[in-house]
C-alpha positions as CSV (number, residue, x, y, z in Angstrom):
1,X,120.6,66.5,109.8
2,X,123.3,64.5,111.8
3,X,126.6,63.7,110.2
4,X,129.1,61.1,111.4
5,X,133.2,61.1,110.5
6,X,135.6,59.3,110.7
7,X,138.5,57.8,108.6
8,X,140.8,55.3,107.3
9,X,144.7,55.7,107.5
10,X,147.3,58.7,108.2
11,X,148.7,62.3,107.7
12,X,152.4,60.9,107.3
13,X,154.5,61.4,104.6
14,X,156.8,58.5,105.4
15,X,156.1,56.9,102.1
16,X,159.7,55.7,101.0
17,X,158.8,52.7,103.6
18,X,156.2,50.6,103.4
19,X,152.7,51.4,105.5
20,X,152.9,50.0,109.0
21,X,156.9,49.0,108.6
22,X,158.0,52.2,109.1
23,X,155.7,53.8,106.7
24,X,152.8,55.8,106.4
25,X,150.0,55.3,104.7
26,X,149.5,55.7,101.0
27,X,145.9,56.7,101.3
28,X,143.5,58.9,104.0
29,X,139.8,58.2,103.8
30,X,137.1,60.0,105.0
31,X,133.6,58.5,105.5
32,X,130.6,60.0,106.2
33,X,127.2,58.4,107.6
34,X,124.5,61.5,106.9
35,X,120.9,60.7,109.1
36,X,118.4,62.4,110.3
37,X,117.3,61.6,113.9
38,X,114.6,59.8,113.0
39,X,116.5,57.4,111.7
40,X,119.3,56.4,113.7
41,X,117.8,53.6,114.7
42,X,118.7,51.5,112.1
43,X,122.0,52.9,112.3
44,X,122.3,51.6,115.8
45,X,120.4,48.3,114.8
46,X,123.1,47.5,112.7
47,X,125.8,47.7,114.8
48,X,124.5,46.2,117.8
49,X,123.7,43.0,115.6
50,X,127.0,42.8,114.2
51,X,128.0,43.1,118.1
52,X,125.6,39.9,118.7
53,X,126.3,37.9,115.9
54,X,130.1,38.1,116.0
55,X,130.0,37.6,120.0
56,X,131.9,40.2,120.8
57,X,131.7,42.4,124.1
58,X,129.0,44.9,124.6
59,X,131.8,47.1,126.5
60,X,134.7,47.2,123.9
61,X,134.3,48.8,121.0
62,X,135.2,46.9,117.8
63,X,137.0,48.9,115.3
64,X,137.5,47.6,111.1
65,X,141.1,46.8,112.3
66,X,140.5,44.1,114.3
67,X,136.7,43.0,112.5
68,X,137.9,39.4,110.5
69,X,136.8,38.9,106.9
70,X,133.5,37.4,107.9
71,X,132.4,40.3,109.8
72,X,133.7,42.7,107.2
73,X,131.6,41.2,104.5
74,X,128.7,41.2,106.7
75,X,129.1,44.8,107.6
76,X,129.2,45.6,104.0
77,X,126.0,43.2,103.0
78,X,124.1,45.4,106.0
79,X,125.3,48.3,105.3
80,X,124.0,47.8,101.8
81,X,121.0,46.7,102.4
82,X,120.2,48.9,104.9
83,X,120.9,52.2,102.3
84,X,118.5,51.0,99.4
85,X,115.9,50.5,101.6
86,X,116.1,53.4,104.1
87,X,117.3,55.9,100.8
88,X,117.2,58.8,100.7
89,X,116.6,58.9,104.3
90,X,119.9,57.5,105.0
91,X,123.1,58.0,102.9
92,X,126.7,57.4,103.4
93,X,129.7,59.1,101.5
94,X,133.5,58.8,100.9
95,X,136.9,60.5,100.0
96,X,139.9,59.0,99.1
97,X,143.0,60.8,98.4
98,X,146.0,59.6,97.0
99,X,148.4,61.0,99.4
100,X,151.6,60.3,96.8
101,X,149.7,62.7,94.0
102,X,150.2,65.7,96.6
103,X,152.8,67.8,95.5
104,X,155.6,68.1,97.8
105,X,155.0,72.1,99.1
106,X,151.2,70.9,100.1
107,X,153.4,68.1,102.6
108,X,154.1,70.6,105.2
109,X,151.3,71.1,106.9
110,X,149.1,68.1,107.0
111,X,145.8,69.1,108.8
112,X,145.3,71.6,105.2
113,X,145.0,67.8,103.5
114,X,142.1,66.6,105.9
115,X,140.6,70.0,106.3
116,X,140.4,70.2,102.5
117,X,139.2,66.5,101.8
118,X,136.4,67.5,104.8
119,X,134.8,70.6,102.8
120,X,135.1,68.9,99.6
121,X,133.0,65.8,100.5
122,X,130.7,67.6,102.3
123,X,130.4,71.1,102.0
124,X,127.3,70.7,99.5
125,X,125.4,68.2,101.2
126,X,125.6,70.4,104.3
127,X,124.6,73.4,102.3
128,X,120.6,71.9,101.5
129,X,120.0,71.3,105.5
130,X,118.9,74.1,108.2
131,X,121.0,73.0,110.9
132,X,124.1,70.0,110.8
133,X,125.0,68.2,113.6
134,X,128.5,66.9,112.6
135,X,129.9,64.2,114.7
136,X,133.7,63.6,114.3
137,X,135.9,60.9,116.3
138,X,137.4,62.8,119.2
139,X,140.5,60.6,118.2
140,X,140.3,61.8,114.3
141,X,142.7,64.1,113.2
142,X,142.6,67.5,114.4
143,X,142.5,70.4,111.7
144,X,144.7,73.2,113.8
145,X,145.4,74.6,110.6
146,X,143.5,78.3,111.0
147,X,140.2,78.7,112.3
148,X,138.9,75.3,114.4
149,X,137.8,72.7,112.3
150,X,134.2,73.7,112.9
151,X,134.5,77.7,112.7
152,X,136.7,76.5,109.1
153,X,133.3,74.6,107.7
154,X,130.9,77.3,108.9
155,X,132.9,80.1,106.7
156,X,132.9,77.8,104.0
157,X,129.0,77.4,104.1
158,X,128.6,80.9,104.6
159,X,131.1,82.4,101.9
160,X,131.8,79.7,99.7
161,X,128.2,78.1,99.1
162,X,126.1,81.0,100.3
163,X,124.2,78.9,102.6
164,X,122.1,80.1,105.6
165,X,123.6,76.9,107.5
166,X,124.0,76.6,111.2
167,X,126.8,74.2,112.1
168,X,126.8,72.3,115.1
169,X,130.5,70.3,116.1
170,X,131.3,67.9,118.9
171,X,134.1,65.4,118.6
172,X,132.8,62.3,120.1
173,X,134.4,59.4,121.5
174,X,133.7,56.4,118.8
175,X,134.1,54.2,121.9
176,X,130.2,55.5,123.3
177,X,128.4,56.2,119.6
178,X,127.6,53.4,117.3
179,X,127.3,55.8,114.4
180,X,130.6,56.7,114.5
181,X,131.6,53.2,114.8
182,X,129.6,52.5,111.7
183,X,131.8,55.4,109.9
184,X,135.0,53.6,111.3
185,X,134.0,50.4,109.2
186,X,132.8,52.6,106.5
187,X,136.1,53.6,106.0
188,X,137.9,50.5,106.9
189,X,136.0,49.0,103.9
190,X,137.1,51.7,101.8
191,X,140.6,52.2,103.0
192,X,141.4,48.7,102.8
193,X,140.6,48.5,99.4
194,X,142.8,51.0,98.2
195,X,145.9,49.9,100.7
196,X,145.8,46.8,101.0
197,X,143.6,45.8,97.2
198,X,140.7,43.5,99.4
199,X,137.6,43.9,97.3
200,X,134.7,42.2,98.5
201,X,133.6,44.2,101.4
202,X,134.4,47.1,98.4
203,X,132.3,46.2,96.1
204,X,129.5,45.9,97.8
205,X,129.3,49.0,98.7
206,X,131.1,50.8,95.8
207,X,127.9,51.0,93.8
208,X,125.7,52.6,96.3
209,X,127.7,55.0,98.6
210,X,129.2,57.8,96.5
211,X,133.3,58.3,96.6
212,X,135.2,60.9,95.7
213,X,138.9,60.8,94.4
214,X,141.8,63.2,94.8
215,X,145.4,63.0,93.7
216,X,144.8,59.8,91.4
């Protein structure tokens, strides 16, 4: 099984300011795109007709940030569309965590937030699968924290959910792999929700990929 990562806001604590003037964000999301290989495709179809229909350059990658509404609600009507009728084959989950609900001695280290949020969301689904190759952004947020990010997960599937799990890692640059692209807007869609209150792309999507809540 392949898993994709990436995520939607910070690991500041700046929150006496307001996000992006001089704050941080009030909320991190983590979204994951879970595929097998056989599947991809449709992954990739996706994306590369969001690229065409929105005219924008092959070469440049086009991150949530800079997508306008239109393209957002499209991404969310695909995306939606795309999970009923490829499910169970292909799924797509979220965490959100309300980074004010963290109590003020779990703000020192940050990467324990994002390494915690990361087993939670998908510790069991990577339990029920042989072998996981999980994809992170090599520009997502490093867990330094301990053990590497991916030696952290493996102990967990070992120890903590008894699974006979081998765990594949490679960071990847976003920039190269449509999938994690797709989990940039899958978190975008989220994040912006819960920062900045814009539903629609939300709820389309709210009722058919799974999200997790922490610190609400």
């Amino acid at each position: 099984m392949h898993i994709y990562l990436d995520e939607s806001g910070d690991l500041g604590w700046s929150l006496s300011l307001p996000y992006q003037k001089g704050g941080s964000s009030r909320y991190l999301v983590i979204a994951a795109l879970i595929v097998p290989e056989t599947h991809i495709k449709h992954v990739e179809r996706l994306i590369r007709q969001l690229y065409n229909t929105f005219g924008w350059p092959a070469g440049k990658e086009k991150k949530w940030v800079d997508m306008t509404a239109k393209a957002r609600q499209t991404f969310a009507e695909a995306t939606a569309n795309m999970l009923r009728k490829h499910s169970p084959h292909i799924r797509c989950m979220a965490i959100v965590a309300r980074k004010e609900g963290v109590i003020e001695r779990r703000r020192e280290d940050s990467n324990l937030l994002y390494n915690f949020m990361t087993k939670k969301l998908l510790l069991d689904e990577m339990s029920h699968h042989r072998i996981v190759y999980l994809a992170p952004d090599v520009r997502s947020i490093k867990v330094e924290s301990g053990n590497t990010f991916k030696d952290y997960l493996q102990t967990e599937l070992l120890y903590t959910a008894n699974a006979d799990t081998t765990l594949h890692c490679r960071h990847t640059n976003s920039a190269s792999c449509k999938e994690i692209q797709f989990a940039d807007m899958l978190a975008g869609a989220i994040g912006s929700f819960h920062e900045w209150g814009q539903v629609d792309p939300y709820n389309k999507l709210k009722d058919i990929v799974p999200i997790q809540k922490l610190f609400f």
